[in-house]
N, C-alpha and C positions, 0 to 999 in steps of 0.2 A: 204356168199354172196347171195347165192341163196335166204333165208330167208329176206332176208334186200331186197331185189328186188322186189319179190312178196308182201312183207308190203308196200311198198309207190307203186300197181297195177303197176308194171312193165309189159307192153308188148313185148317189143324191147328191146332191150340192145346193145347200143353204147359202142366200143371200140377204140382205136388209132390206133389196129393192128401191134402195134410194134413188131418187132420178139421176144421183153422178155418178151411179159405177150401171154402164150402159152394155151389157155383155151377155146380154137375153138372148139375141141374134147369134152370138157366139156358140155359147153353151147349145141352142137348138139344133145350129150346123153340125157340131160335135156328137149329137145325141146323147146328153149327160143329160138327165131328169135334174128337175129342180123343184126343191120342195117350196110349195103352198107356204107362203109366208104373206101376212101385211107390212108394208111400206112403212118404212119410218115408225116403227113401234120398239123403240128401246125397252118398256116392262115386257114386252115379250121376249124380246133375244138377250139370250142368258150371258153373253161376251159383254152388251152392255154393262150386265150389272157387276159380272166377274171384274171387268176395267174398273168401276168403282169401288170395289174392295179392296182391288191392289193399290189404285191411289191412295186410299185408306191405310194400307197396311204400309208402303211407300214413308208418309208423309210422316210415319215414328221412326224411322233407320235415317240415322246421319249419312246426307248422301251429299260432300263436299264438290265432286268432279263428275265428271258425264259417265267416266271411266266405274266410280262405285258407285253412281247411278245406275249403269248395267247390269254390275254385278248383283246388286241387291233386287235390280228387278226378276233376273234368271232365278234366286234361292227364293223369293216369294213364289213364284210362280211354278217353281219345282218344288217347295218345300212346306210352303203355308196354304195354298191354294188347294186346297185334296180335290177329290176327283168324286167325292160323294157330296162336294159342293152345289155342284151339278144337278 
């Protein structure tokens, strides 16, 4: 994780704060800031509601196998998802 964070110039690091992902301790060792979030607030984190639109957008593309299940998730998410959704 840490590597994958600092390669796309991670400064902050957002989390959901859910009590199962426990890596507060971590991140503090690291000295990675972590931004001010509430706990378990899906209308706040924008990934929640991005997931429910690809569901959305998902659930009209015929997706027979796991195989164009994939595929179709990568062109919504590259292709229908814009970046001024956001």
């Amino acid at each position: 994780m840490l590597g994958l964070f600092h390669s796309h110039g991670g400064e902050v690091f957002m989390q959901d704060n859910a009590p199962c992902h426990k890596i507060k301790n971590y991140l503090q060792q690291k000295q990675i800031k972590i931004l001010k979030w509430p706990g378990n607030c899906p209308d706040l984190n924008r990934m929640e509601n991005c997931w429910q639109k690809i569901k959305y957008l998902l659930k009209q593309k015929k997706t027979p196998n796991l195989d164009t299940l994939k595929n179709q998730l990568k062109k919504v998410w590259c292709q229908e998802v814009r970046l001024d959704y956001f």
